[in-house]
C-alpha positions as CSV (number, residue, x, y, z in Angstrom):
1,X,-1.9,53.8,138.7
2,X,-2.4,51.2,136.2
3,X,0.9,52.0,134.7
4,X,2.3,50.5,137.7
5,X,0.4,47.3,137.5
6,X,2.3,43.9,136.5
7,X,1.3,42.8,132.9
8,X,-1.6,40.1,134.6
9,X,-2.8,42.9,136.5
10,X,-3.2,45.1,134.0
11,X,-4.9,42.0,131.1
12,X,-7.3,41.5,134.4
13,X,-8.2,45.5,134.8
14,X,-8.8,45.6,130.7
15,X,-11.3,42.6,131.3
16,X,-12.7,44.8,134.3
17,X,-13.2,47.9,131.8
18,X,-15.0,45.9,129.9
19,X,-17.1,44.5,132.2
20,X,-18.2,48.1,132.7
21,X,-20.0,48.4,129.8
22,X,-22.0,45.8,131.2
23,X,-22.5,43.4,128.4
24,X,-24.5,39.9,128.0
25,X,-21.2,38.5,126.4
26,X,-17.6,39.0,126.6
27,X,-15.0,38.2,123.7
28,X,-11.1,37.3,125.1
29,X,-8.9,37.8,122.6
30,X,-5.4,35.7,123.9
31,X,-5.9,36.9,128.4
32,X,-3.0,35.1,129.0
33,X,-0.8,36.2,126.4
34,X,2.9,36.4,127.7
35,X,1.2,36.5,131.3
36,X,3.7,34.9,133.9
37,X,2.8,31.8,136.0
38,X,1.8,33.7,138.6
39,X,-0.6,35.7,137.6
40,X,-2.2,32.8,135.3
41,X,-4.5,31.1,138.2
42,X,-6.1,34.6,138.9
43,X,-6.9,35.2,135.0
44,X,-8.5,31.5,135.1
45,X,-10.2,32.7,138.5
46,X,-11.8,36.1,136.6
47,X,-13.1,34.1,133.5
48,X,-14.6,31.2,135.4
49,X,-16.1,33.4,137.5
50,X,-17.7,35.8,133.9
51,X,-19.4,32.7,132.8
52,X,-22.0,32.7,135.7
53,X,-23.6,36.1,133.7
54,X,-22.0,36.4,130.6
55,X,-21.3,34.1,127.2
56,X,-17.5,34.4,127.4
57,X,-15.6,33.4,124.0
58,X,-11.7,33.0,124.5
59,X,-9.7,32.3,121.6
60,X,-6.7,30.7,123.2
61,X,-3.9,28.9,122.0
62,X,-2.6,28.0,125.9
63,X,-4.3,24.4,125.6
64,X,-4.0,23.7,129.2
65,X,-5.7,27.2,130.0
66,X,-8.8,26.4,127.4
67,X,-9.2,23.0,129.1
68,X,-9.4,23.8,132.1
69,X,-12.2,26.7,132.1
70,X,-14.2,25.3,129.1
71,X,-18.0,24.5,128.8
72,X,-17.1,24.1,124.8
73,X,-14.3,23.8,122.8
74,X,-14.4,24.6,119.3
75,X,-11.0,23.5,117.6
76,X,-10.7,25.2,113.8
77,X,-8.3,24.1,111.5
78,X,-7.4,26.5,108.3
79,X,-10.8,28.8,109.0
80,X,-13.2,25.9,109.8
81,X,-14.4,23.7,112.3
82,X,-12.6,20.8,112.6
83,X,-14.3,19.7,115.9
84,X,-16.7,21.1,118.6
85,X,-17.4,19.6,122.1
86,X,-16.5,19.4,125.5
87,X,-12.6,19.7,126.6
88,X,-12.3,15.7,127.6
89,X,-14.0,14.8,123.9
90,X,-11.5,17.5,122.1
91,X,-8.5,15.9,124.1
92,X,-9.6,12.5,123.3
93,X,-10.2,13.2,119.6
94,X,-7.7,11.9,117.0
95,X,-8.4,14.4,114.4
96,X,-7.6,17.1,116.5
97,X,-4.1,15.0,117.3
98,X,-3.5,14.9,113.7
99,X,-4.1,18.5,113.1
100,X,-2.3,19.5,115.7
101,X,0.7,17.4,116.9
102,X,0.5,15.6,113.6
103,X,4.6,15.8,113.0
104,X,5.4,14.3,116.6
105,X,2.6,11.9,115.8
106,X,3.5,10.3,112.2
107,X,7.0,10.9,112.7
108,X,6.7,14.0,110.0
109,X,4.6,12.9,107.8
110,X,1.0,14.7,108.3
């Protein structure tokens, strides 16, 4: 019963009820959100694996997570698009530094 399901199992089976529908693109909305360790590799696993037939678009905050799986990173600061590319360009890129780790960057100032 999916009642009975750990939280990652379950965030995977509401991925799987959507792939039902069978659409040409999938929207995640936060999969790993307050997913365990364990069950984090096998949520990477399902969305890597979407990508070979569907446009997935994951809003993410888990930085490691969106790096990892990306093809395209879009990094928006205050509603806009602060910077778009691939993850090793959006890693690399000071004003996404400033945006985002700005206090431990500048010592507070921002």
């Amino acid at each position: 019963a999916a009642g009975a399901l750990s939280h990652g199992q379950q965030r995977r089976l509401e991925v799987g009820m959507a792939l039902a529908a069978q659409p040409r693109a999938i929207f995640l909305d936060e999969p790993t959100s307050g997913m365990g360790v364990d069950d984090l590799d096998e949520m990477k696993q399902l969305i890597r694996s979407l990508r070979e037939d569907h446009t997935v678009v994951l809003i993410e905050h888990n930085m490691g997570i969106v790096m990892d799986i990306s093809d395209t990173v879009t990094v928006m600061q205050q509603g806009r698009v602060l910077v778009e590319g691939p993850p090793r360009a959006i890693r690399d890129d000071e004003r996404v530094r400033t945006a985002y780790l700005g206090n431990m960057i500048t010592g507070g100032r921002q």
